[in-house]
TORPA-4810 file (N, C-alpha, C, O; in nm, 3 decimals):
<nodes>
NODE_1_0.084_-0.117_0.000_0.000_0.000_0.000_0.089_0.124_0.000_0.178_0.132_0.085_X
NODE_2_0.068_0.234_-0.103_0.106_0.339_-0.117_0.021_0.440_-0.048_-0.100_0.422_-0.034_X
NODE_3_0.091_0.557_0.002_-0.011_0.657_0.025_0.091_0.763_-0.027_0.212_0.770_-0.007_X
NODE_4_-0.005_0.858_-0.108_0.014_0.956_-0.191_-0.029_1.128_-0.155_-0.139_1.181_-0.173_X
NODE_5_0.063_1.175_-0.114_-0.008_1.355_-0.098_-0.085_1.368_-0.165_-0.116_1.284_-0.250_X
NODE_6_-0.136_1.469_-0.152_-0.320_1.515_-0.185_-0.273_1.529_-0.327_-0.309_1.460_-0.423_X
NODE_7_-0.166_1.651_-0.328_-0.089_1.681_-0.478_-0.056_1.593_-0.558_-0.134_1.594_-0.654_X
NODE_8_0.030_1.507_-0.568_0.036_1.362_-0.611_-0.092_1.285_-0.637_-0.079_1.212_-0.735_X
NODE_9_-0.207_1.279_-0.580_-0.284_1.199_-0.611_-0.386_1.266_-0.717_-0.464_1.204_-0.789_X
NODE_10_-0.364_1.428_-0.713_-0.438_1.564_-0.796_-0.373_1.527_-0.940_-0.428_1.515_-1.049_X
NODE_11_-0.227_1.511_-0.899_-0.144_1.537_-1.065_-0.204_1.331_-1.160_-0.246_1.304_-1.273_X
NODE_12_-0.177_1.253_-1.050_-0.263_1.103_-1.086_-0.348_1.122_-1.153_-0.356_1.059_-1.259_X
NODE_13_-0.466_1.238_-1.108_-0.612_1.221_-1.206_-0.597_1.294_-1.276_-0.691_1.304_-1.355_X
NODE_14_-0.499_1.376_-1.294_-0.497_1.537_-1.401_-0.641_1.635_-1.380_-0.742_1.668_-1.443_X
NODE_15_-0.567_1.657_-1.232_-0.676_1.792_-1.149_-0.617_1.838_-1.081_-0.522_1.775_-1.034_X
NODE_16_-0.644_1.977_-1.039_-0.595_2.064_-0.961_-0.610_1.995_-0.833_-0.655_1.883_-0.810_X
NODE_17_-0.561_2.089_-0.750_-0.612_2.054_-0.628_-0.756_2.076_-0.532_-0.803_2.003_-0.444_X
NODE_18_-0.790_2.168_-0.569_-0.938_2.238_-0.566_-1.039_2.102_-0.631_-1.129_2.035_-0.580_X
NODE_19_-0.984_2.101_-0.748_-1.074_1.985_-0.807_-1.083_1.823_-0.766_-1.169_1.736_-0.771_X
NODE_20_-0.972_1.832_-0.729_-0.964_1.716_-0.597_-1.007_1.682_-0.496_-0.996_1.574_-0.439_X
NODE_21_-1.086_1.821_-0.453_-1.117_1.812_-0.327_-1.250_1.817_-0.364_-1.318_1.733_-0.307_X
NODE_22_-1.346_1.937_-0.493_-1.485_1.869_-0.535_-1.518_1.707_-0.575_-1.626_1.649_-0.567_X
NODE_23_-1.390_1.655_-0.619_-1.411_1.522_-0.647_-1.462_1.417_-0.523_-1.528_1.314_-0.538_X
NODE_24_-1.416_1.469_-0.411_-1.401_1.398_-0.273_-1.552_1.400_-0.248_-1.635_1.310_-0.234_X
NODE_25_-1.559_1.569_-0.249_-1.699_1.589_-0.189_-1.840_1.547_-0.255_-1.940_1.519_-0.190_X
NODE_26_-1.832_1.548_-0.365_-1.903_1.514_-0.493_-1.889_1.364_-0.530_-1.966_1.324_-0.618_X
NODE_27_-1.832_1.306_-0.495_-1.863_1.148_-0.527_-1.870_1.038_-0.432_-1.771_0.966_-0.440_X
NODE_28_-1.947_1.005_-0.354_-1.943_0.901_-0.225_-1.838_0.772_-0.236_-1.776_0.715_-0.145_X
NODE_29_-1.840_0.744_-0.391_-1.768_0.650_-0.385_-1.573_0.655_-0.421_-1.495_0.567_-0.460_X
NODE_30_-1.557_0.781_-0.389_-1.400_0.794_-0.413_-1.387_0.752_-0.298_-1.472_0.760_-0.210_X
NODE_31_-1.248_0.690_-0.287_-1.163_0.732_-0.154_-1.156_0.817_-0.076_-1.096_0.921_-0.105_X
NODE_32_-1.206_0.801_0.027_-1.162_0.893_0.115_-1.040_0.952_0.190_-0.948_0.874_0.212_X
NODE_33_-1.029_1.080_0.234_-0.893_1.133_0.252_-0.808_1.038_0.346_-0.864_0.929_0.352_X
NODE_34_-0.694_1.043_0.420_-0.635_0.996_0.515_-0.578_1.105_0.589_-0.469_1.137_0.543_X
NODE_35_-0.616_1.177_0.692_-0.503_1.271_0.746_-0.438_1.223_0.879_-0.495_1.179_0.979_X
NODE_36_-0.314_1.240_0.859_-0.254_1.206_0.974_-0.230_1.333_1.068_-0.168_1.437_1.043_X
NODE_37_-0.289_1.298_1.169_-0.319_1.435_1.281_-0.434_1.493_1.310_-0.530_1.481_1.234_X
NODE_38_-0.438_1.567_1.426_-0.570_1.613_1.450_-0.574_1.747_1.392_-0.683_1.791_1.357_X
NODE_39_-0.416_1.851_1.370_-0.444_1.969_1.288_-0.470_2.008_1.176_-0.444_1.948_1.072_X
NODE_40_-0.538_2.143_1.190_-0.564_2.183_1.014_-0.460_2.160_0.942_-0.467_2.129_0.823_X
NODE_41_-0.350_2.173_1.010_-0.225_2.148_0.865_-0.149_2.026_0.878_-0.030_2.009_0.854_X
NODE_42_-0.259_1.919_0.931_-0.159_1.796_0.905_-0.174_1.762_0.797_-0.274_1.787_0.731_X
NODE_43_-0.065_1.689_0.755_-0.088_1.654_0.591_-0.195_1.527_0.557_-0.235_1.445_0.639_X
NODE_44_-0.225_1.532_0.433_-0.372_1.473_0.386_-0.285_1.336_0.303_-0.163_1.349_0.288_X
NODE_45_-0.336_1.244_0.266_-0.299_1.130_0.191_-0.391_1.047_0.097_-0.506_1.087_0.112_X
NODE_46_-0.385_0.971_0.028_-0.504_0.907_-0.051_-0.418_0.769_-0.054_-0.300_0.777_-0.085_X
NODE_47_-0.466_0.663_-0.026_-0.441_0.521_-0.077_-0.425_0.510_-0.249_-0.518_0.538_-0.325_X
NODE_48_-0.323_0.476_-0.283_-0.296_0.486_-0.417_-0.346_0.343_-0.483_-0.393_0.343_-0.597_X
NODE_49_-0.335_0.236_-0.415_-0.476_0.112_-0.428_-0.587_0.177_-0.417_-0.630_0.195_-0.531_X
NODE_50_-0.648_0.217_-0.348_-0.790_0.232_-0.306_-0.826_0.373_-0.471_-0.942_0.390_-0.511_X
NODE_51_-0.736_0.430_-0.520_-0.764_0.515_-0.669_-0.761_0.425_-0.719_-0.870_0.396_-0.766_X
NODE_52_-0.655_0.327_-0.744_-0.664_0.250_-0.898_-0.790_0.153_-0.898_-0.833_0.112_-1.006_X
NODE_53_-0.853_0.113_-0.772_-0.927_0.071_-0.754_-1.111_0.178_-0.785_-1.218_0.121_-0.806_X
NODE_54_-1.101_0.261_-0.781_-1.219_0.354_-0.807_-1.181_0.361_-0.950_-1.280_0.377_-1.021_X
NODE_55_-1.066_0.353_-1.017_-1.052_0.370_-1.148_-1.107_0.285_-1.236_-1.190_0.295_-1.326_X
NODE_56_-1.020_0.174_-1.175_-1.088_0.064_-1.240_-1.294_0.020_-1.220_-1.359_-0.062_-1.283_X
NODE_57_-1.316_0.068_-1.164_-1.483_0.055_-1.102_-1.488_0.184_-1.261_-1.449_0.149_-1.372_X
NODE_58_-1.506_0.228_-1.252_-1.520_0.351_-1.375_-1.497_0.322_-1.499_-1.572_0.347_-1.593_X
NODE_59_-1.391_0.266_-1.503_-1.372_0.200_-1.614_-1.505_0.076_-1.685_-1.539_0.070_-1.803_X
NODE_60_-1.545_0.008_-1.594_-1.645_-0.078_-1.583_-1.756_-0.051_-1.601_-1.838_-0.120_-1.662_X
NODE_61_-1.771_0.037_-1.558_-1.930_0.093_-1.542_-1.918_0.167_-1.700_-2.028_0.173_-1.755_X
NODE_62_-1.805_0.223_-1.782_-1.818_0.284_-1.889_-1.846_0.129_-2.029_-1.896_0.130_-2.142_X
NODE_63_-1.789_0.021_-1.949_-1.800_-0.057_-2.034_-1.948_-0.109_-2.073_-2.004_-0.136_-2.179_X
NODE_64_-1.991_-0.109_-1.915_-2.152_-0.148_-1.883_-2.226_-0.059_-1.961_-2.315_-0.102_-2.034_X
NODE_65_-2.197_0.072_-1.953_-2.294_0.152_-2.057_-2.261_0.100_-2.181_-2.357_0.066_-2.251_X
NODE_66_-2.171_0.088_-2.216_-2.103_0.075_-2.358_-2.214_-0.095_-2.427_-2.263_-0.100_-2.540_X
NODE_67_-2.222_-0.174_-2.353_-2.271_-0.299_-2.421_-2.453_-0.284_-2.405_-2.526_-0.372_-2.451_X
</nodes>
């Protein structure tokens, strides 16, 4: 298991960071964040399995429309 800064996991989907964070809020089924710490500025993380894994679900579901 990888875990990936917020940034790193932004530049993964080719999105800002802003848009990273509507993605979070806007889709129940992404990954959810990881922060380590209780402060506002602890740093944030994403499971880099747990993306390729929502990727691949997307991928699927485009196929499902597709047939």
């Amino acid at each position: 298991m990888a875990l990936l800064r917020k940034t790193t996991a932004a530049k993964v989907l080719d999105l800002s960071k802003s848009g990273l964070e509507k993605l979070v809020n806007s889709d129940p089924g992404f990954p959810r964040p990881i922060k380590l710490g209780e402060n506002r500025q602890s740093a944030v993380f994403f499971d880099e399995g747990e993306i390729n894994a929502w990727i691949d679900a997307k991928k699927a579901q485009r196929l499902e429309v597709a047939a």
